[in-house]
N, C-alpha and C positions, 0 to 999 in steps of 0.2 A: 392609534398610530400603527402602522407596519412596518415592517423593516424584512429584507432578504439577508439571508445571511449562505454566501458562494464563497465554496469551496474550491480553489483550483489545483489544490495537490495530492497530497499523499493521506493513509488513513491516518496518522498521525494529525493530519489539519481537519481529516474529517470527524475526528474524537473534538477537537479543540471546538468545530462549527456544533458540533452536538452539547457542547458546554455551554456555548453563548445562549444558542435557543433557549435553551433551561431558564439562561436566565434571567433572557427578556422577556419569555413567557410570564416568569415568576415577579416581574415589573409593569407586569398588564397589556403588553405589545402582541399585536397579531404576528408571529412569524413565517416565511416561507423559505424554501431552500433554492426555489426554484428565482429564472432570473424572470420577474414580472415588477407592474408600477408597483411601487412602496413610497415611504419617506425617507426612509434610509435605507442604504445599504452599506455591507461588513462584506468586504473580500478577502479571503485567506490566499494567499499568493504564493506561487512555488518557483524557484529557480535552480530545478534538478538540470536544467536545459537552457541555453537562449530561449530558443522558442519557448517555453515557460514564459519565463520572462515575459514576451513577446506578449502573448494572452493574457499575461497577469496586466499589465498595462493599457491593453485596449477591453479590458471589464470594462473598469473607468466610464469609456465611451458606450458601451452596450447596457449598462446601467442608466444612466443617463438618457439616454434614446425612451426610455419608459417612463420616466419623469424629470425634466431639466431641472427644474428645482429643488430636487433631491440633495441629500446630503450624502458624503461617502468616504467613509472608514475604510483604513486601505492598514493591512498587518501580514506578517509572514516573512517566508526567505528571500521576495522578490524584494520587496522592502526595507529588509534588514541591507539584503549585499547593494543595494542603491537608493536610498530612499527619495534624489534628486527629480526624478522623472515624475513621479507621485506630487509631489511640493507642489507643483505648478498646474497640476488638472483643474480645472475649471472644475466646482462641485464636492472637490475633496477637504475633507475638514480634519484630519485626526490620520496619523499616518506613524505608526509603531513598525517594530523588527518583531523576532520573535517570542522576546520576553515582553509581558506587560498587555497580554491579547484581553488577559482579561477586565482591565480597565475600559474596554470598549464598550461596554454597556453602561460606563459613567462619562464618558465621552463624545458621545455620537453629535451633540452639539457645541463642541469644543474646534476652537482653533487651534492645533496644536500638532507640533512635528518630535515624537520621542522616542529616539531609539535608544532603549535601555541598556546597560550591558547584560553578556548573558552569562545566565547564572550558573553557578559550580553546586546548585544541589537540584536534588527534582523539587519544581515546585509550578505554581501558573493554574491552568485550569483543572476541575476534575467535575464529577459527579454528570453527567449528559443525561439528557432527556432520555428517558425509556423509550425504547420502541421495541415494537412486536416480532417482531421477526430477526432485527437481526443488531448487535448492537457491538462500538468497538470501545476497549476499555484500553488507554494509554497507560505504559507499563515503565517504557522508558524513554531517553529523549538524549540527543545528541550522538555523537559517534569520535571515536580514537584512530581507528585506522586509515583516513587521508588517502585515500586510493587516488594515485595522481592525477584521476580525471574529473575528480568530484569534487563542488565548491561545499558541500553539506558542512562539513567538521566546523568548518571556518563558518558558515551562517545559524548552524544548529547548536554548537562548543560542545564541549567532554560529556562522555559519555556519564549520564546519572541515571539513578533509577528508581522507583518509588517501592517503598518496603512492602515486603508481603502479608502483613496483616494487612493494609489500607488497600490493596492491588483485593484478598478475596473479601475486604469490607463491600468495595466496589460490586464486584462480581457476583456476589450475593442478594447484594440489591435487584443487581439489574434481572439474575436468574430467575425472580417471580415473575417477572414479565412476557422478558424477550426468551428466542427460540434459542438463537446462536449469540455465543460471545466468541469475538474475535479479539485472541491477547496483540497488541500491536506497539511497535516502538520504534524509533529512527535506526537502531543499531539494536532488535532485539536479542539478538545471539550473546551481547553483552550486558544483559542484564544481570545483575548484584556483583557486577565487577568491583572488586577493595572492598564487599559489606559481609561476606561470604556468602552469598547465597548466590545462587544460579536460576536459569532458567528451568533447570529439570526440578529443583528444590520449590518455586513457583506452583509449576504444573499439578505436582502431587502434593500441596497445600490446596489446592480445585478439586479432589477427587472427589468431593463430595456433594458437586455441583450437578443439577436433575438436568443441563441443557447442554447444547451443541458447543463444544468449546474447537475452535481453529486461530492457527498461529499466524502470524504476519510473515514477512521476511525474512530468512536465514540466512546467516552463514556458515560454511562446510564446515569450522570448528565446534558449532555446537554439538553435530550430531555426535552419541554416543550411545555406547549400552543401558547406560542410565537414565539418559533423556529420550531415549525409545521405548524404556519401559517406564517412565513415569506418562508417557502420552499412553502408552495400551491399557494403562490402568485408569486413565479415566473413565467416566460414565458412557460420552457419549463422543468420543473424537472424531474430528473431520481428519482421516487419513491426505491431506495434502500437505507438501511443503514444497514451498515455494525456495528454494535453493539459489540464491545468486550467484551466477558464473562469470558471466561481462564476454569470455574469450574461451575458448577449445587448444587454445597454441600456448603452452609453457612461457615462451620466449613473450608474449604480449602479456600475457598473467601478470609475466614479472615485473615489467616497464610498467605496468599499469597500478604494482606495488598491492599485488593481491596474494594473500598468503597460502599459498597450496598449488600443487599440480596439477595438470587434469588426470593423472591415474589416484591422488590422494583422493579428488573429488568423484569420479568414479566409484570407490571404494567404498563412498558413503553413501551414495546412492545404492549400491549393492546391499549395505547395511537395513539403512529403511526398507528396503522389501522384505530382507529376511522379517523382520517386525510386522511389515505391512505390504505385503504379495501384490495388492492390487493399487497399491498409493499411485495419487497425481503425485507424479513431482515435475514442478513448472520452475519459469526461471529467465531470466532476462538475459540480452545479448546486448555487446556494443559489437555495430559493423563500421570498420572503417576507421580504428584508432589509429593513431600517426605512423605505429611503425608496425602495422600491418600488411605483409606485403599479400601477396595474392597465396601462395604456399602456405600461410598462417591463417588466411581464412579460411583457404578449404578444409584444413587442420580443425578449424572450427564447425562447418558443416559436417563433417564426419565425426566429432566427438557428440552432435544434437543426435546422431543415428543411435548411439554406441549407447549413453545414455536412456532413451528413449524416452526422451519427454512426455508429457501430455498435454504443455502447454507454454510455449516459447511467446517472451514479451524482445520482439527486435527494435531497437532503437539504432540512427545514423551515430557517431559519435560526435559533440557538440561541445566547442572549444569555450572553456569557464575563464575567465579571467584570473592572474591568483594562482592557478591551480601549478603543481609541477608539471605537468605534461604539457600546458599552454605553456611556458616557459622554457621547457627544452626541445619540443618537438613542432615541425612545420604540418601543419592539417595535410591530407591528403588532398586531390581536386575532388569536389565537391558528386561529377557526376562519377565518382568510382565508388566514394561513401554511400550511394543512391541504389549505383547497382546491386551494390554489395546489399544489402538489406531487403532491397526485392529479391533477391534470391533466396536470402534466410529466412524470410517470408513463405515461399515456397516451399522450403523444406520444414519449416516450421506446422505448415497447414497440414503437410504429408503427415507426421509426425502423431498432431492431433488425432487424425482420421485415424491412426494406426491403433492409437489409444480406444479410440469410442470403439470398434471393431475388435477390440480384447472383451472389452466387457459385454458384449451383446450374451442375450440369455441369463446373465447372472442379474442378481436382488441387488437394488443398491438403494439408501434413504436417502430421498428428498426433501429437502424444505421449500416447499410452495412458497411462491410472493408476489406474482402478477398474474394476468390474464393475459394470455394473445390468442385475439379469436374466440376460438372452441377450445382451446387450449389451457391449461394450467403448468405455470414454467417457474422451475425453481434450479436450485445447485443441491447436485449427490456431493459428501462428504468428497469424495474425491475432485470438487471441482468440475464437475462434468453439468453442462444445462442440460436438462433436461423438460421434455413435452409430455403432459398427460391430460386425456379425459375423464375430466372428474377430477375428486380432492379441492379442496377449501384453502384459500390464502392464509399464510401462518401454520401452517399444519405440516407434522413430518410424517411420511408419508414411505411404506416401504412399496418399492417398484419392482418391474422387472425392463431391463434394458432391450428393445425389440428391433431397432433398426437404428441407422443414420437418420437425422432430419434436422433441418436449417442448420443452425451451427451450435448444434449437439444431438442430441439423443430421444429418437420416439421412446415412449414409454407405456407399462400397461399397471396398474396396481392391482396389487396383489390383495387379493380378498381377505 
């Protein structure tokens, strides 16, 4: 028997899809990740967005299309915040929120509709398939701070965390394997909130680990002297951090119920380089929040300059249901939110370019993982793709950065 097992959201569902495999494998099932004919298929579904949504719902039918007779397990946030739409697919059999993912490998042939409640400790899947190259170990789950445009808190519940002996049980396992562990979690800045342990107290319980450790998503209160120096004392860190912004304009920070200014957040980007001179720090935009007016955007485009990115994620802003900002504020028109993000697109791409153009000349490690061509393409710690001739899949690999090319960086390895 086969079964696909699609992912449509966050690495938090991609740690959860990496559990299941485990442990249908470990139940004698062929799995794939990819969407091709199976007998069954397991959708992990995201509603960071409508449109989310939107695609979490027409899987269903793209699943399907590869064998009608199929059965199809349907789990996640798209599921939890509506599970109504799912009920009624033609194909679908077993349809959960996002507690209870893991019953999906005693269910696949079940009729049944359960959204569990969600739970107040860490618990649900763990241990994932090993893989070689690159692997994500869930650290924590849920999130407290309600940022008024986001349904997460409400589909994910309070922030919990998993302790840190069982987080470097994990990590240890997986270190004989894979190249890179990436620590990840819905809110990881708040990890061991009420247990006392922190994310920096984490990191440097790892210090002892032989492979590539990188972090998931931040926010601007983690960083500190602390949590900079327990990441430099790792073995082998990927200097990026991905820093969540949403907004460049105080005044939408704040309606948006986001805790810091942009010179706070500034500051801490200033911080990481003193640590890390040459860190990516990447990070995501909303364009077009309700009360954005045009002066708060461009506020926005000139804080991506000030900053200097190396890697901006632009999103339109997308009305959640639920949410406070759907409730106090009227969306903007549609083709303003449109414009607005091809242009932060544009300044985003600048940005990039700006970035690969610092590092030209200098050494940077790669982790190989595919082929293109003649080519071998991996990610430098810093987040940077990178092109080389020569070097082996799975292999980290020191470089030297030699020009722009496709959408990153030629490369030559260093003998």
């Amino acid at each position: 028997m086969k079964a696909v097992i699609y992912n449509l959201g966050c690495k938090v569902n991609k740690y959860e899809c990496d559990c299941l495999v485990r442990m249908l494998e470990e139940r004698g099932w062929e799995v794939s990740e990819k969407l091709e004919r199976a007998d069954v298929y397991i959708i992990n579904t995201c509603a960071v967005t409508s449109e989310a949504e939107r695609k979490s719902r027409q899987c269903v039918a793209r699943c399907r299309k590869f064998n009608k007779d199929a059965k199809v397990a349907v789990m996640g946030c798209a599921s939890q915040n509506n599970p109504a739409p799912f009920e009624g697919m033609e194909g679908v059999t077993y349809v959960t929120g996002v507690a209870g993912k893991e019953s999906a490998a005693e269910m696949l042939f079940e009729k049944e509709v359960k959204i569990s409640p969600l739970p107040m400790i860490f618990d649900g899947l763990t241990d994932p398939k090993p893989t070689r190259t690159r692997a994500f170990v869930k650290v924590q789950d849920g999130c407290d701070n309600f940022c008024s445009y986001c349904l997460i808190p409400y589909l994910r519940g309070r922030s919990r965390s998993r302790g840190i002996a069982e987080c470097v049980r994990e990590c240890e396992k997986l270190a004989g394997i894979t190249k890179e562990i990436v620590l990840t979690g819905i809110d990881l800045s708040s990890y061991g909130k009420g247990s006392g342990e922190s994310l920096a107290s984490l990191i440097t319980a790892l210090d002892g680990l032989r492979c590539r450790i990188r972090l998931g998503s931040l926010e601007v209160g983690v960083i500190s002297e602390e949590f900079l120096t327990a990441c430099k004392n790792l073995y082998d860190f990927c200097p990026q951090f991905h820093l969540s912004l949403q907004s460049g304009s105080d005044k939408v920070l704040k309606d948006m119920n986001r805790h810091y200014t942009s010179e706070e957040y500034l500051a801490k980007a200033e911080l990481i380089r003193r640590y890390f001179p040459r860190a990516g720090i990447t990070t995501d935009l909303i364009c077009g929040f309700p009360t954005e007016d045009e002066a708060e955007f461009e506020r926005s485009l000139e804080f991506l300059k000030r900053v200097r990115f190396s890697r901006v994620h632009v999103f339109g802003y997308s009305v959640r249901t639920g949410t406070a900002a759907a409730k106090r504020y009227k969306p903007l028109d549609p083709h303003t939110v449109k414009a607005r993000v091809a242009r932060a697109e544009e300044a985003a791409s600048r940005l990039a370019g700006e970035f690969i153009s610092s590092l030209l000349g200098q050494e940077l490690s790669v982790l190989f993982e595919e082929e293109d061509g003649e080519y071998t393409v991996g990610w430098s710690g810093e987040y940077i793709r990178c092109y080389c001739k020569g070097g082996g899949i799975d292999e980290e690999v020191q470089v030297r950065a030699i020009s722009p090319f496709k959408d990153g960086v030629l490369c030559e390895i260093i003998k």
